[in-house]
N, C-alpha and C positions, 0 to 999 in steps of 0.2 A: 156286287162283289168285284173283287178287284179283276177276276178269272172270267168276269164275263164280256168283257171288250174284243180281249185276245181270241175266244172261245168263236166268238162272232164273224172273226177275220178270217181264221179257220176254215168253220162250214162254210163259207161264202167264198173262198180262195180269194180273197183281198178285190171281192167286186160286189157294187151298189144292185142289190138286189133286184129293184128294179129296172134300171139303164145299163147296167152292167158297167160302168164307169168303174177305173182301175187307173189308179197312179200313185209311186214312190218315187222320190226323193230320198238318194242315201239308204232304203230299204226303209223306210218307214213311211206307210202309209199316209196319201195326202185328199183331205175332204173327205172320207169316210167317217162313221158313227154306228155305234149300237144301239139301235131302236130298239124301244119294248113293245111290245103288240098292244099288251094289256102295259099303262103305263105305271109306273115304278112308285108314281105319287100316288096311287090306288093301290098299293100294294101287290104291283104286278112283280113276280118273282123273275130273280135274276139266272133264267135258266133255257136252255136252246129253244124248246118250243114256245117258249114266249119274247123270241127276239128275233130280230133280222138286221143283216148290215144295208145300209143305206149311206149313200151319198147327201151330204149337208142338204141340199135343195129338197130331194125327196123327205130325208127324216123330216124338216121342217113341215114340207106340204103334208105329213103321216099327222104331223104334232097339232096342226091349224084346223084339220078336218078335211084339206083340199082333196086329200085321198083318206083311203080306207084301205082294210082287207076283207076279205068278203071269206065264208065258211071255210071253201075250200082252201085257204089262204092265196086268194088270187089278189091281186089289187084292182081297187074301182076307185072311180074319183065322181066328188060331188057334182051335184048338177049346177049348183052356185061357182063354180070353179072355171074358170075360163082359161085353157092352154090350146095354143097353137103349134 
């Protein structure tokens, strides 16, 4: 929905969930995204507890498998993933 980007920006006060990276330009947010947990091609619904704001790098590494979340909604990364 159109209400779920903004929504994202929001609860997260305009920082990448997990790195906490934060930057506008002009007041409008730069390299952020709203990630779906369960994704949206699966019919993940477009609603708070199934999303989180992420920074491009991160949503990507969420989208690839590099990371995860885990029950508790923590994040975990693969063991095939290799970051320094």
């Amino acid at each position: 929905s159109a209400n779920f980007r903004p929504t994202m920006v929001r609860l997260y006060e305009h920082r990448c969930a997990m790195c906490g990276f934060e930057c506008r330009l002009g007041g409008a947010d730069l390299g952020l995204e709203a990630a779906h947990i369960k994704w949206h091609a699966a019919q993940g619904p477009d609603v708070p507890n199934n999303g989180l704001l992420l920074c491009s790098i991160h949503h990507l590494a969420l989208d690839r498998g590099a990371m995860g979340i885990s029950e508790d909604r923590g994040f975990t990364r693969s063991a095939a993933a290799i970051a320094d």
